[in-house]
LOMARZA-664212 format. One record per residue (C-alpha): chain; residue number from 1; residue in three letters; x, z, y. Coordinates in pm, 1 decimal. Layout:
   chaine   num   residu         c1         c3         c2
        A   NUM      ALA          X          Z          Y
...
end
This chain:
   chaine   num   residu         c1         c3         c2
        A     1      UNK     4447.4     3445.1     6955.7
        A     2      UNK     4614.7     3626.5     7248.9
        A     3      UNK     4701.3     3946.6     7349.0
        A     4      UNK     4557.6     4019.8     7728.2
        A     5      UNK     4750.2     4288.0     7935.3
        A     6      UNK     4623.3     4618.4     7787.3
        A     7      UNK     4759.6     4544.8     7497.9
        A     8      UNK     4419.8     4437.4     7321.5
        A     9      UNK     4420.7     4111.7     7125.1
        A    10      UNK     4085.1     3827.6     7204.7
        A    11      UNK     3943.4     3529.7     7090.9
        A    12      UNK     4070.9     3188.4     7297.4
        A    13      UNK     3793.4     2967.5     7478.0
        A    14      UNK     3824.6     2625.5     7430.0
        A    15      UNK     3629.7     2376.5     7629.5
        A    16      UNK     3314.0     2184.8     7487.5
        A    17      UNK     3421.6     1865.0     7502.8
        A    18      UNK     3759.7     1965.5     7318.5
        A    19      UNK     3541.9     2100.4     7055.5
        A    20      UNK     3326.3     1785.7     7031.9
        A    21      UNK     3652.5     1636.2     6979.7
        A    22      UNK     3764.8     1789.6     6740.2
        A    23      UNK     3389.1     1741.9     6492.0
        A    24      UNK     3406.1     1342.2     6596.2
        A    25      UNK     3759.6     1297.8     6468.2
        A    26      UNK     3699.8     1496.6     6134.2
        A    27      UNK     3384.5     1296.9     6023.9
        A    28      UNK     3602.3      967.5     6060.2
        A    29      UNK     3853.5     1107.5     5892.3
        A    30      UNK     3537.6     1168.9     5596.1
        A    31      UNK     3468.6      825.6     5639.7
        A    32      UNK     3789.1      641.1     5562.7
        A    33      UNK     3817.3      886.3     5267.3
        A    34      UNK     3484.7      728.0     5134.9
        A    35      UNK     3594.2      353.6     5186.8
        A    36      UNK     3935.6      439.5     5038.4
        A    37      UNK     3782.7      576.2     4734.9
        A    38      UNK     3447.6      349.6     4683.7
        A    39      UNK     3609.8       31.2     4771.8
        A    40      UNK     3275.3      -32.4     5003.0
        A    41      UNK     3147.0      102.8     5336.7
        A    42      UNK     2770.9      135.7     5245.1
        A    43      UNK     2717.2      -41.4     5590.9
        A    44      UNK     2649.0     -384.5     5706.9
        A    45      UNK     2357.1     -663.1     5561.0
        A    46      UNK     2365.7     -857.0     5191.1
        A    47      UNK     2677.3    -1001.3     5126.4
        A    48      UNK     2925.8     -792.9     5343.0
        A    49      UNK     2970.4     -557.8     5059.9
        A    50      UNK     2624.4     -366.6     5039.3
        A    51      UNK     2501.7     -340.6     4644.3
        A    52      UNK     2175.6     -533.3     4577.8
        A    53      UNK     1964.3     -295.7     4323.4
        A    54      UNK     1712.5     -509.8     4120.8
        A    55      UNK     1413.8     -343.5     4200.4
        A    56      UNK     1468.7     -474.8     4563.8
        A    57      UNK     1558.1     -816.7     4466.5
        A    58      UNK     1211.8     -843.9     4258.4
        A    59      UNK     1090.4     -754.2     4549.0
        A    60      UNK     1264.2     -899.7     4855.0
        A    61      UNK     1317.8    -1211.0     4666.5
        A    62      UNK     1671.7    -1266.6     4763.5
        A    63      UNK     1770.7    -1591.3     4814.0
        A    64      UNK     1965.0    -1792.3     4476.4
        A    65      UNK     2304.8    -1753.3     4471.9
        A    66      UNK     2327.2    -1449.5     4686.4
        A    67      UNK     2607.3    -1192.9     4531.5
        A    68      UNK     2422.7     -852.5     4472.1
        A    69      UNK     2789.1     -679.2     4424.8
        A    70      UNK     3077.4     -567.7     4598.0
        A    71      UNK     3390.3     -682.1     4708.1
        A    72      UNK     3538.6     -945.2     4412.8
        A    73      UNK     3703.5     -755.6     4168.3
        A    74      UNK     3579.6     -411.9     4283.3
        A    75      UNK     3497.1     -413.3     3851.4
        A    76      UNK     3134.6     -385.3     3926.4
        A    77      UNK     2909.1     -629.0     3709.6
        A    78      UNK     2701.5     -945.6     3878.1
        A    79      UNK     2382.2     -972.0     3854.6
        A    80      UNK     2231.5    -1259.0     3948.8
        A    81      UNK     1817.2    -1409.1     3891.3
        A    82      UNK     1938.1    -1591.1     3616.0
        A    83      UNK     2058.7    -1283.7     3477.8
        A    84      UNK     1741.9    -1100.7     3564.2
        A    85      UNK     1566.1    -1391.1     3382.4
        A    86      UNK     1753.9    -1333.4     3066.2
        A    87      UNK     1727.7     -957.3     3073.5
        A    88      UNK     1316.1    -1038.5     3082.9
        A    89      UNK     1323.0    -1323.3     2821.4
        A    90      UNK     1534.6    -1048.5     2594.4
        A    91      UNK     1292.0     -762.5     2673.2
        A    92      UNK     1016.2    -1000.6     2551.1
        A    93      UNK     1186.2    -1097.0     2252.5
        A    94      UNK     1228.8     -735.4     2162.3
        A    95      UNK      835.6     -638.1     2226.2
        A    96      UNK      775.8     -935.4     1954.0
        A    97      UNK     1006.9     -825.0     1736.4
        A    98      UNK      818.7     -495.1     1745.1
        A    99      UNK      468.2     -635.7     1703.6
        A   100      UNK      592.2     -813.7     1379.2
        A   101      UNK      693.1     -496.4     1170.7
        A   102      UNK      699.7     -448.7      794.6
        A   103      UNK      309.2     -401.0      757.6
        A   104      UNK      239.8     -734.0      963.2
        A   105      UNK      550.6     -899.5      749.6
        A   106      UNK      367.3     -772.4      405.5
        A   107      UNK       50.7     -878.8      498.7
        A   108      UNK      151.4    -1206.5      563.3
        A   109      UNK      335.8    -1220.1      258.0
        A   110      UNK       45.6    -1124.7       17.9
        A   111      UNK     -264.9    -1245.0      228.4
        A   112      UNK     -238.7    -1611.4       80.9
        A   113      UNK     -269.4    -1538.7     -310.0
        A   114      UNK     -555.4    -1334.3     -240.2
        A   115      UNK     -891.9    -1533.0     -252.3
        A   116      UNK    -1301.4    -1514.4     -232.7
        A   117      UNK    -1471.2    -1498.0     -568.9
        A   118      UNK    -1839.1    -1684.5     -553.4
        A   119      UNK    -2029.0    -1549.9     -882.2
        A   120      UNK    -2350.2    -1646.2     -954.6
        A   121      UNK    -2562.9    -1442.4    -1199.9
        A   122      UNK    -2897.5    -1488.9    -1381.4
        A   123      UNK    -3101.4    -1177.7    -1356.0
        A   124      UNK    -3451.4    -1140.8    -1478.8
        A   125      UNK    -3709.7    -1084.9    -1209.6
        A   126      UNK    -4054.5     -922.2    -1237.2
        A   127      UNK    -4313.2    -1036.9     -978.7
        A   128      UNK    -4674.8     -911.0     -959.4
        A   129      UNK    -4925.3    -1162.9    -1145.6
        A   130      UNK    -5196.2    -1125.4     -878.1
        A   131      UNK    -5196.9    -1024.5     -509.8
        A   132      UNK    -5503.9     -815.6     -542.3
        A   133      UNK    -5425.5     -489.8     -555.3
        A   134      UNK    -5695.5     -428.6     -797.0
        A   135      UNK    -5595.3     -667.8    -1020.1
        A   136      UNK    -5228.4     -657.1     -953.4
        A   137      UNK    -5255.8     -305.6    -1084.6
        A   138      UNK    -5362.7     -414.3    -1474.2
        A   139      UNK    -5206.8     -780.2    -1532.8
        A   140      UNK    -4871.1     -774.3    -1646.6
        A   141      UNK    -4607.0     -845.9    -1405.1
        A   142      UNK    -4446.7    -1222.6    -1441.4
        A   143      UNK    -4127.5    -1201.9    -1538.2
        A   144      UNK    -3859.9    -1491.0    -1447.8
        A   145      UNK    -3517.0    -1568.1    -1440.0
        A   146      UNK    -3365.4    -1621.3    -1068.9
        A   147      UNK    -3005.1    -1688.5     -960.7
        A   148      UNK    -2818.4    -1411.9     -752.4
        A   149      UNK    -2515.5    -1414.0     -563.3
        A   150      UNK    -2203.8    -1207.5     -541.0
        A   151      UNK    -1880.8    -1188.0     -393.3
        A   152      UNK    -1547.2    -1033.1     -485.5
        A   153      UNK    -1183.5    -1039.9     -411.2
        A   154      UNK     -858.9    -1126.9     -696.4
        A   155      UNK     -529.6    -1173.6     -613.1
        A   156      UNK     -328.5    -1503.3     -776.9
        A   157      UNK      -66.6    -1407.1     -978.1
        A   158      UNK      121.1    -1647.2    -1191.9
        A   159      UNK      107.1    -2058.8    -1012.0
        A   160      UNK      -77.8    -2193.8    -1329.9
        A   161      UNK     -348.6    -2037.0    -1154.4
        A   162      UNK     -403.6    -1699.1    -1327.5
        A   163      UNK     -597.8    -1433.4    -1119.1
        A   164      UNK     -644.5    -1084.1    -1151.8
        A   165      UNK     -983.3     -924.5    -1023.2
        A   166      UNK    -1241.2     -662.3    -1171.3
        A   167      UNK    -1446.6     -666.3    -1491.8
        A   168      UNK    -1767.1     -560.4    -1278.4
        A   169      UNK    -1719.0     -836.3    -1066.0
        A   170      UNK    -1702.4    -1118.1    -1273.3
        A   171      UNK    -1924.9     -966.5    -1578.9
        A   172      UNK    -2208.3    -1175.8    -1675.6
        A   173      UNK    -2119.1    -1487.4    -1451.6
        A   174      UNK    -2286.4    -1775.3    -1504.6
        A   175      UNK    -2086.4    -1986.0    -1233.3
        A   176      UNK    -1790.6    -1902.3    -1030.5
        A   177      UNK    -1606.0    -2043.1     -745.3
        A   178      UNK    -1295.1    -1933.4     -558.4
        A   179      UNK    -1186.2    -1966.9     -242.9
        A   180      UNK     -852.1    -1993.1     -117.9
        A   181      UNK     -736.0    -1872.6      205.6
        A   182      UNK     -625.5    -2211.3      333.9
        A   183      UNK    -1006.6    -2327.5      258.8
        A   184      UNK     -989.8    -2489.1      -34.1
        A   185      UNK    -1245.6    -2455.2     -307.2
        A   186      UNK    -1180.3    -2447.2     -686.8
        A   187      UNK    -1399.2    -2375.9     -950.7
        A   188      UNK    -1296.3    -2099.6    -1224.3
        A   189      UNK    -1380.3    -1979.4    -1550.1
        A   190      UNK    -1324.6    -1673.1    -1734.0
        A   191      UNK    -1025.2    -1626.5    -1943.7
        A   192      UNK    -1156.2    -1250.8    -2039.5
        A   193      UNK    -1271.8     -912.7    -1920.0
        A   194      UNK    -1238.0     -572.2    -2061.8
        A   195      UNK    -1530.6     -293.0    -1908.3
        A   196      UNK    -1286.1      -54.1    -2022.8
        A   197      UNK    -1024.2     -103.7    -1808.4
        A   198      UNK    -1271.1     -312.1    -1503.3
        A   199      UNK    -1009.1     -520.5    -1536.6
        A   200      UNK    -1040.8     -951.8    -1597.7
        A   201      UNK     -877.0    -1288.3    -1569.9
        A   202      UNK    -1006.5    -1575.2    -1446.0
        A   203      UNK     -853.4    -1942.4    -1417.0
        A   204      UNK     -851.3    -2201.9    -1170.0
        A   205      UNK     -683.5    -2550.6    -1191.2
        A   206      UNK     -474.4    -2646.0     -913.1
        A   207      UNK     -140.4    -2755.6     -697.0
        A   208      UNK       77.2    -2545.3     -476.0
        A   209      UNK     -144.1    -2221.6     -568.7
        A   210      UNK        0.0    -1921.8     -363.6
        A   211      UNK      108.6    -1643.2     -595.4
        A   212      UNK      168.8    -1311.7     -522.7
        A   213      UNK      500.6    -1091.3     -598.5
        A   214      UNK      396.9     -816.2     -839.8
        A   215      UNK      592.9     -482.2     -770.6
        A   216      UNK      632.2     -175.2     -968.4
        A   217      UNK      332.4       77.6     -937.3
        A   218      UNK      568.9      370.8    -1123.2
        A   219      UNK      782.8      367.5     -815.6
        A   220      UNK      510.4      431.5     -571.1
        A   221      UNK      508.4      772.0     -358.6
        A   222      UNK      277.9      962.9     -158.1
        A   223      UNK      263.9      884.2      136.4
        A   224      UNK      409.1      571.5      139.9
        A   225      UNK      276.5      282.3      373.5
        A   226      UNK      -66.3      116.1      163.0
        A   227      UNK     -202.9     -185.4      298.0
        A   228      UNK     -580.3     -327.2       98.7
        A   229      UNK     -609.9     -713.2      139.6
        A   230      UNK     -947.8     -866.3       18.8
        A   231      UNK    -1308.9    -1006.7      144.1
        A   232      UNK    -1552.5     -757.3      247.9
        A   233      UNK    -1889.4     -859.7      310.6
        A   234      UNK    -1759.8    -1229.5      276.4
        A   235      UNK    -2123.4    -1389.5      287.5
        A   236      UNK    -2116.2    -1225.9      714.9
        A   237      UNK    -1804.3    -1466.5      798.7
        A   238      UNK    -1800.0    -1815.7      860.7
        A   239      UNK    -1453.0    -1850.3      686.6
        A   240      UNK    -1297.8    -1681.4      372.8
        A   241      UNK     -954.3    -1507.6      548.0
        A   242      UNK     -894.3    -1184.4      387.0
        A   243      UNK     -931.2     -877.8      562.9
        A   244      UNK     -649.9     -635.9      582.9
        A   245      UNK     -691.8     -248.4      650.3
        A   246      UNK     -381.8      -34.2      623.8
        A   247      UNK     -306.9      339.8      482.6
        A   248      UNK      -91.5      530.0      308.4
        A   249      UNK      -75.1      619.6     -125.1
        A   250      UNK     -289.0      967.1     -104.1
        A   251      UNK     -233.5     1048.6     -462.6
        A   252      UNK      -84.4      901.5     -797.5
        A   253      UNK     -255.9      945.1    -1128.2
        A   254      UNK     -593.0     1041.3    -1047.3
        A   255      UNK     -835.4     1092.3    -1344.4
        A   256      UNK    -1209.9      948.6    -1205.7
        A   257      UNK    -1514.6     1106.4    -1388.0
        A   258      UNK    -1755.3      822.2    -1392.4
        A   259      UNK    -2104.3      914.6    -1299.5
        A   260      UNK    -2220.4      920.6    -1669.5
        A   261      UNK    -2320.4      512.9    -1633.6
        A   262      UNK    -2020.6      380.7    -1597.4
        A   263      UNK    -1852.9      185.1    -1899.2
        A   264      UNK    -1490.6      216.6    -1751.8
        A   265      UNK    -1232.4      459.5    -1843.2
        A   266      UNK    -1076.0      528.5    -1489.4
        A   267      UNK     -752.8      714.9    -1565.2
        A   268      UNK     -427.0      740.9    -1411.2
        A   269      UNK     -513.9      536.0    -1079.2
        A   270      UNK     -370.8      514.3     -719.0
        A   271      UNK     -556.1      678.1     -434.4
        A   272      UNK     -541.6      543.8     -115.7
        A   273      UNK     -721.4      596.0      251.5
        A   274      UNK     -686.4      227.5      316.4
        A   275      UNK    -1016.5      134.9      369.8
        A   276      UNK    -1195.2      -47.0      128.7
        A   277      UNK    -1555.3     -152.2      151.3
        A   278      UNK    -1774.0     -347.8      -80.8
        A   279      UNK    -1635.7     -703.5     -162.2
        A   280      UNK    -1248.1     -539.7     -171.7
        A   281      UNK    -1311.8     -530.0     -535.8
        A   282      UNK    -1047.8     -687.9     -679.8
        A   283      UNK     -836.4     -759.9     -426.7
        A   284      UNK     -455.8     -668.5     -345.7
        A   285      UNK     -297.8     -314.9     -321.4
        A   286      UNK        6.4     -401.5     -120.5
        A   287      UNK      370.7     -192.3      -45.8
        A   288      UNK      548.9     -210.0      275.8
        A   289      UNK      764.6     -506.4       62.4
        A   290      UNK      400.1     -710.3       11.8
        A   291      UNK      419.8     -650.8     -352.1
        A   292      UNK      116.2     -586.7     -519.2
        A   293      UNK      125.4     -270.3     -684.5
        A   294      UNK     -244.0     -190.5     -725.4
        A   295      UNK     -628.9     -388.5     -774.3
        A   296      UNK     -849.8     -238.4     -557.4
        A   297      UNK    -1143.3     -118.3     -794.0
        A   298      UNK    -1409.6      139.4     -620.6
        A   299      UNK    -1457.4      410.1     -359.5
        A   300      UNK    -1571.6      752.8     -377.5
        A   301      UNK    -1865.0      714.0      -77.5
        A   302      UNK    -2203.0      926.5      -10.5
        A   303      UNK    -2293.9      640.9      244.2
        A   304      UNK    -2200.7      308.9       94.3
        A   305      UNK    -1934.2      268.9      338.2
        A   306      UNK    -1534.3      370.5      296.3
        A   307      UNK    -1451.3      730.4      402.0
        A   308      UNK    -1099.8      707.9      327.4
        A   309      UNK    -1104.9      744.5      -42.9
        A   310      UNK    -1080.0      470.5     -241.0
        A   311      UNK     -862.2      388.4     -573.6
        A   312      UNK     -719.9       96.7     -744.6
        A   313      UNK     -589.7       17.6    -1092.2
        A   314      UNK     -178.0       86.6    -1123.1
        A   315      UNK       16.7     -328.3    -1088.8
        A   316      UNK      158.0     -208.7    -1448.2
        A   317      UNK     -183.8     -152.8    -1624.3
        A   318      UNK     -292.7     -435.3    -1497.2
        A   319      UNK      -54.4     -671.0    -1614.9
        A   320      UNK      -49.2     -550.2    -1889.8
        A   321      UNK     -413.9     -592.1    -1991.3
        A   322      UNK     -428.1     -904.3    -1834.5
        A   323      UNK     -111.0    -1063.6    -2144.8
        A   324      UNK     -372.2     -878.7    -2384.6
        A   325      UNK     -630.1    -1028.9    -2249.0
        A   326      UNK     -473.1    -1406.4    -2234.3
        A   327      UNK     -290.2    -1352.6    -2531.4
        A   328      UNK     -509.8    -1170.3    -2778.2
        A   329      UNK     -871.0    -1191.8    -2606.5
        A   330      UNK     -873.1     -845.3    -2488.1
        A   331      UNK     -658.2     -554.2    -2489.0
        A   332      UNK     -510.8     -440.5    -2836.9
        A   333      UNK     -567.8      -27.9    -2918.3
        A   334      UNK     -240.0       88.8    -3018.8
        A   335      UNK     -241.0      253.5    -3358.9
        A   336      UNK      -20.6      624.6    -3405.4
        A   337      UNK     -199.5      737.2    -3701.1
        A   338      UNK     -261.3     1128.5    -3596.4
        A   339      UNK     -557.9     1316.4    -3577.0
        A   340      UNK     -513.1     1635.6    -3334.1
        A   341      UNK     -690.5     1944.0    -3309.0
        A   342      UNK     -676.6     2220.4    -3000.6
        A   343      UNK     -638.3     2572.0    -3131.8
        A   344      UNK     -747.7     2886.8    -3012.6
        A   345      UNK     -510.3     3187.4    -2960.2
        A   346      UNK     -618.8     3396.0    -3285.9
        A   347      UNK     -520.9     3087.9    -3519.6
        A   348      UNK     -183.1     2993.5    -3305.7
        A   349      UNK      -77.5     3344.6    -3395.9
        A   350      UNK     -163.6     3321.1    -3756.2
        A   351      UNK       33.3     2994.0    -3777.5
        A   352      UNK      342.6     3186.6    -3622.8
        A   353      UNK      362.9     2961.1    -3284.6
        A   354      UNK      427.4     3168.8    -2955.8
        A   355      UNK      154.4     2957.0    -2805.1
        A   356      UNK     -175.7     2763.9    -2834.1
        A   357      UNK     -133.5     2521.7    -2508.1
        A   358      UNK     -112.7     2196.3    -2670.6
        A   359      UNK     -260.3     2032.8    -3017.7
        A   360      UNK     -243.4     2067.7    -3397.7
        A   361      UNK     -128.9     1789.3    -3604.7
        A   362      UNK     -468.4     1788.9    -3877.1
        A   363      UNK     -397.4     1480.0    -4028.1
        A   364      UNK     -163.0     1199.1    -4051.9
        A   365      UNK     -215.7      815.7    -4177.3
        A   366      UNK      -43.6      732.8    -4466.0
        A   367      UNK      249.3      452.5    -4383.6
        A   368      UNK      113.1      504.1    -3994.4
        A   369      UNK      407.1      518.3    -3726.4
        A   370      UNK      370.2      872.5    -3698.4
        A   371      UNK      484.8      944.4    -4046.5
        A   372      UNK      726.7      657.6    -4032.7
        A   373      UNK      887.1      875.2    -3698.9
        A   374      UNK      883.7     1218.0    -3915.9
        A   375      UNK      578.0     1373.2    -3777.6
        A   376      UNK      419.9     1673.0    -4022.1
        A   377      UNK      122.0     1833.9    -4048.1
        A   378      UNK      119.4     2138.0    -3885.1
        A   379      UNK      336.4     1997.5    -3602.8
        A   380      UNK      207.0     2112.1    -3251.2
        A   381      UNK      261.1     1910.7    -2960.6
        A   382      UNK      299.4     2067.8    -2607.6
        A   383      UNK      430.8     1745.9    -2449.3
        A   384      UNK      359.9     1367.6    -2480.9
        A   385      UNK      583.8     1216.2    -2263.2
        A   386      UNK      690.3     1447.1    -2089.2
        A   387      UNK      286.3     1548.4    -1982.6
        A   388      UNK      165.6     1879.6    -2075.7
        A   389      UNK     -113.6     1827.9    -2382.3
        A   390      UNK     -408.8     2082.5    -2361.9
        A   391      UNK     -681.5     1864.0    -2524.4
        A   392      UNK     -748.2     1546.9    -2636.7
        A   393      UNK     -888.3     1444.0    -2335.5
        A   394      UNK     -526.7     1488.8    -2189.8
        A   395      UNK     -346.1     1305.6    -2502.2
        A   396      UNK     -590.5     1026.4    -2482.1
        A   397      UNK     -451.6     1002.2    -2068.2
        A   398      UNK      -80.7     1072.0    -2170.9
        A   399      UNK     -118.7      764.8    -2366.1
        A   400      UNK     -319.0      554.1    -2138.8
        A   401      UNK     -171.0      160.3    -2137.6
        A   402      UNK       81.8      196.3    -2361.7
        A   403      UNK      153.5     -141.9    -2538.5
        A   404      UNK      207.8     -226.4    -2866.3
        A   405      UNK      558.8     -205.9    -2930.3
        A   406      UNK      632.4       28.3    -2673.0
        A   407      UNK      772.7      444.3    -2781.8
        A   408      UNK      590.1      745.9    -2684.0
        A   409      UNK      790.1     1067.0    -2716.7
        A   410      UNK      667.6     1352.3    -2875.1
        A   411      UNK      752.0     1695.1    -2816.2
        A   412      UNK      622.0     1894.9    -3106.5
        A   413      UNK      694.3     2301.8    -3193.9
        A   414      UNK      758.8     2320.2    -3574.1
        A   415      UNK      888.7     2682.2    -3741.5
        A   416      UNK      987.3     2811.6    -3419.2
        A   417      UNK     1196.7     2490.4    -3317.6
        A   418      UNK     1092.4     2275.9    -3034.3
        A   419      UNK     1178.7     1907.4    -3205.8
        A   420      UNK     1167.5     1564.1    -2975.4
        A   421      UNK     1012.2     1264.8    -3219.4
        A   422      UNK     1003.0      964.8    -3083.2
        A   423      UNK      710.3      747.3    -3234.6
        A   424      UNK      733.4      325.8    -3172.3
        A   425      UNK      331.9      265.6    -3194.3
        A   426      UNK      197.9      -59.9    -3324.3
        A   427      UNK     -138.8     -199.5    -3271.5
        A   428      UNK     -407.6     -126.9    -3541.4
        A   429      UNK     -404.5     -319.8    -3906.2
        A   430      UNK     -633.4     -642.1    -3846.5
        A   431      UNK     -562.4     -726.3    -3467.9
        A   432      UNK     -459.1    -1099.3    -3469.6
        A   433      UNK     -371.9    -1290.9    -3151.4
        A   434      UNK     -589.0    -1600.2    -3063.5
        A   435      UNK     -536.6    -1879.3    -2844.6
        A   436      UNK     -634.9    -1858.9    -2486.7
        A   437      UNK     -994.5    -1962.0    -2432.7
        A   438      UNK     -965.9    -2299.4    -2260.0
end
């Protein structure tokens, strides 16, 4: 600033070039600030300091050997192609890591105890006696017997060569053959079967059989990881790997009305939308562990196919049917000794109980575990284990594959008391084991 002669105060003009001056010297001061600070000028070719980013040296291809960092000790890492080599080889490893997770681990875990049944039945078939169709419509039909083949799935489950598959798939077999997954081909023979339960055992005779780990079906939960491992449509494939499809556990005790045909009481089994398809019968119900914790058994389908709904029998069922069935021939009814009786509201008030949801004690065996627990007539039970007891449709599920041996809890109303008996049930007077059929 300066003040000119009037006494007014103005702005000094400085040359150009003193300005220019003045901008040049600032922006080198800027620039030894940055190499001061950075440790590198940013300047210059490969190997005089400049960084080497990756992406270039995939692809410049920079020579081996060439330092992609700064100045030595500048504390910035090397990275060299052998490095870049090893990052790769570690990025692979991790993507096969990740392809082999707990459903491909459980799958190969269970897939090699669970084999191909072969069955071949006899059926009767009628064939016209004449071609004419005059006189093919009068003579009577010639009736013959004819083999016919079928294929299922079981899973091995004890190394003596014990197998677990369904009733309907073995029932009536004249022959049967199993096939391992590792090609081998054993004849079998049925041990026993119970329609009841679709449940049966059959035996092959063997070395180094595969077995499969048996897990607990009470621990299962919906929505947990299901994967179904068996043979559909065997006969289409040239060899006899099982086929795995993979879900989740829908639902947990499902009660199956049976289309009014069916001999087998389907009660309390696991739904699943794993698919299975004819041929799964029988095969493995497997955890994220590869435990088995289910036999596949049948599909609710309008077209023949799977639609996502399909159910097997609980791990602990079968089990235990198949020591009955080994053991004693086939399963052994468990004996309690009560008869029960639903009520209607009118007589539950009469008898003084604040209810009529559950079922009147109407008789009780004499010397029957029931009366040996304390149970009286006139005792209503609400609860059998814990399940609500409307009918005796209900008590008959509540009680579904208990063993002999085993305790079912009662929980009974007597004179306005709610009482817990606990009853130890035995199996009825008369059952005797026998040996297992050889």
């Amino acid at each position: 600033m300066y003040q000119n002669e009037s006494g007014r105060r103005g702005m000094v003009r400085l040359p150009a070039i003193v300005l220019f001056f003045l901008l040049f010297l600032c922006g080198g001061l800027a620039g030894v600030l940055f190499v001061v600070l950075t440790g590198r000028t940013g300047w210059g070719p490969a190997g005089s300091g400049r960084t080497t980013t990756v992406a270039e040296r995939d692809v410049g291809g920079a020579e081996p050997g060439v330092r992609s960092t700064g100045d030595p000790g500048d504390g910035h890492a090397e990275i060299t192609p052998d490095k870049i080599a090893d990052a790769r080889l570690l990025a692979a490893d991790e993507l096969e890591a990740g392809r082999r997770n707990a459903i491909v681990r459980a799958a190969q875990k269970a897939a090699p105890a669970v084999v191909t049944v072969g069955v071949t039945q006899v059926r009767l078939v009628a064939r016209p006696r004449s071609v004419d169709p005059f006189w093919g419509r009068y003579l009577p039909p010639i009736v013959s017997p004819e083999p016919f083949y079928s294929i299922g799935s079981g899973v091995i489950v004890d190394p003596a060569g014990v197998i677990l598959t369904n009733a309907h798939v073995v029932e009536d077999a004249t022959e049967l053959k199993v096939t391992l997954p590792d090609g081998r081909n054993l004849p079998a023979r049925v041990v026993g079967y119970d329609p009841n339960y679709d449940l049966a055992v059959i035996k092959v005779d063997g070395g180094d059989l595969p077995t499969a780990e048996v897990g607990d079906s009470d621990e299962l939960v919906v929505g947990e990881w299901a994967i179904a491992i068996g043979n559909p449509f065997g006969f289409s494939y040239e060899d006899r790997q099982p086929t795995v499809t993979v879900g989740v556990i829908s639902a947990l005790h499902r009660d199956v009305k049976g289309d009014g045909q069916e001999q087998a009481i389907y009660k309390d089994m696991i739904q699943t939308d794993a698919a299975i398809n004819p041929g799964n019968s029988g095969g493995a119900l497997v955890n994220a562990l590869g435990q088995v914790v289910g036999i596949n058994t049948f599909i609710l389908t309008p077209s023949g196919g799977s639609i996502g709904i399909g159910f097997a029998i609980p791990a602990k069922t079968a089990v235990q049917v198949a020591r009955d069935i080994i053991k004693y021939g086939q399963p052994r009814p468990i004996w309690i000794g009560i008869t029960l009786t639903p009520i209607a509201p009118l007589v539950a008030q009469q008898l003084g109980l604040s209810t009529n949801r559950g079922l009147l004690v109407q008789s009780i065996d004499a010397g029957s575990p029931a009366e040996r627990a304390g149970m009286e007539l006139g005792d209503f039970i609400v609860e059998i284990d814990g399940r609500t007891v409307l009918n005796n449709e209900q008590a008959g599920r509540a009680v579904f594959g208990v063993q002999p041996e085993e305790t079912v809890r009662f929980s009974v109303l007597r004179q306005g008391r709610r009482l817990e008996i606990s009853v130890r049930v035995t199996a009825r007077p008369g059952e005797s084991p026998v040996s297992e059929p050889q």
